[in-house]
N, C-alpha and C positions, 0 to 999 in steps of 0.2 A: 254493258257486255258487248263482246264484239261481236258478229257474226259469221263466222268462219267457216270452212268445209267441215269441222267439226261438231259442230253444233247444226249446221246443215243436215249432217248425215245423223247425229240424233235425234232431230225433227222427226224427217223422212223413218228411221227405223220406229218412233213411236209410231206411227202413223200404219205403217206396216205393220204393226204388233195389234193394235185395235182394232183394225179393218181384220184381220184372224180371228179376231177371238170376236167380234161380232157376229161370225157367222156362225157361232154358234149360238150366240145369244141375242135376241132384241129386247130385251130389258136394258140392259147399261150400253148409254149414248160413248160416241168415242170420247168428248173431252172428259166424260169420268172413268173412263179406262185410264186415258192418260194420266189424269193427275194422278190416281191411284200407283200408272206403273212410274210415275215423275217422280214420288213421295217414298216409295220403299224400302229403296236403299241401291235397288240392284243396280243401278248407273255408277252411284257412289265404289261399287262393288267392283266393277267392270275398269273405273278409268283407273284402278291403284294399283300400282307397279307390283310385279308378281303374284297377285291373286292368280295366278294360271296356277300357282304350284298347288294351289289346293288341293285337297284326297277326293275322292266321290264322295264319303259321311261327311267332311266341311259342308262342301258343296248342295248335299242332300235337305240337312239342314239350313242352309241358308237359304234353300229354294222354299222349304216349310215357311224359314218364316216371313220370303218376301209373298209368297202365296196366303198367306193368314192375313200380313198386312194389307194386300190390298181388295181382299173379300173381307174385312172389316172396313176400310173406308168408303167400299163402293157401297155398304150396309149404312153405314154410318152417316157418310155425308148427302147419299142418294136415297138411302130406304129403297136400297135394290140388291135380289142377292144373285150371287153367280157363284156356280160351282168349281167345285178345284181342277177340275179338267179345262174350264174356260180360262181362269186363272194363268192355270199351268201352261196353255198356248200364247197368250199374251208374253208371258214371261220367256218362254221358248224362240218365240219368234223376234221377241225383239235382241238376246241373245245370237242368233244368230246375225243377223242382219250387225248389229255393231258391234260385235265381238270377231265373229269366228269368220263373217264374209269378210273382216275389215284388215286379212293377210294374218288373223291370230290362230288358223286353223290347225296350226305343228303345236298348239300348244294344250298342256294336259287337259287346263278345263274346256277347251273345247274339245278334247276328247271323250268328255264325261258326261258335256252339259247334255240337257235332255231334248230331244229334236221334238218338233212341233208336231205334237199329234192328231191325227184328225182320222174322216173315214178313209178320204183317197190315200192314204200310206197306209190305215190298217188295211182298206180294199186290195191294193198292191201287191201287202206283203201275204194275203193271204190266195190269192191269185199264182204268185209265182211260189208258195211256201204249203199249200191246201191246206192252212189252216182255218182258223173260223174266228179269227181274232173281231175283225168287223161284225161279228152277229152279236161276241159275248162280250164286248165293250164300247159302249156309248160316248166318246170323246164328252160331250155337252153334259155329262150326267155323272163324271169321274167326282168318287172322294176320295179322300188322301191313299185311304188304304187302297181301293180298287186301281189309283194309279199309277203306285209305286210297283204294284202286282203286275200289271201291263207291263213297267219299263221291264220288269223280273224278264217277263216274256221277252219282251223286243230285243234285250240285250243277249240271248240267248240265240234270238236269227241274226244279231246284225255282225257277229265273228270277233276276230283280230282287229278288226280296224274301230277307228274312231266311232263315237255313237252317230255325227251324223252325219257321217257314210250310208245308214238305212233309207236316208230320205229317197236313197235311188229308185226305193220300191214306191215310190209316192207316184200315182199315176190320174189324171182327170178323166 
């Protein structure tokens, strides 16, 4: 295989996907994030021409079940478990970084895809929005159902624009 700025920039975004989702977790090391998020599909997903046109329930779906797949192999091949919210950032952030920073940002699924959640954007948006989003939800602690209920929220403050137009409220 050759190594290209392509493959370059998928390193680095794995990289940046794991080092996320570590901080909420010290149980799984980066290279079993990695291979877990290497193994799922969602690369596969990402480099095939026109998956942008996807709906949000494709979309939604496919996040289910590259999120199942790789909390079964981080269980399976590590005998380590992470929750869906830790999942769910892993998947988020590396999405962003090789998707939607990579000039795909006019396109629908990035319009849809889910932004990487954590405290500093729930802290953010509840700062500049007085809600109380950061007390009643736990990023590190999210299951399916409590996460989906989150985005229910998030999509509800973040307007007309893209979903992650919200990261503006992300603040350290």
């Amino acid at each position: 295989m050759n190594y290209d700025i392509n493959e370059h920039r998928r390193a680095f975004c794995i990289w940046a996907a794991f080092r996320a989702a570590q901080a909420g977790s010290s149980k799984a090391k980066g290279n079993e994030f990695a291979s877990a998020l290497a193994s799922c599909g969602l690369i596969e997903f990402l480099d095939v021409p026109n998956n942008e046109n996807c709906d949000e329930h494709q979309f939604n779906q496919k996040h289910k079940e590259w999120i199942s797949f790789i909390r079964r192999h981080v269980h399976s091949n590590h005998d380590k478990e992470i929750s869906y919210g830790i999942a769910a950032k892993l998947v988020a952030v590396f999405i962003k970084g090789y998707f939607i920073l990579a000039g795909k940002e006019e396109t629908h699924l990035a319009k849809i895809a889910h932004p990487p959640i954590d405290s500093y954007l729930l802290k953010g948006i509840d700062d500049k929005f007085k809600t109380t989003l950061s007390k009643k939800y736990k990023w590190q602690k999210l299951d399916s159902e409590t996460y989906f209920e989150l985005l229910s929220e998030l999509r509800k403050i973040k307007g007309d624009g893209p979903f992650w137009a919200i990261e503006k409220y992300w603040k350290l």
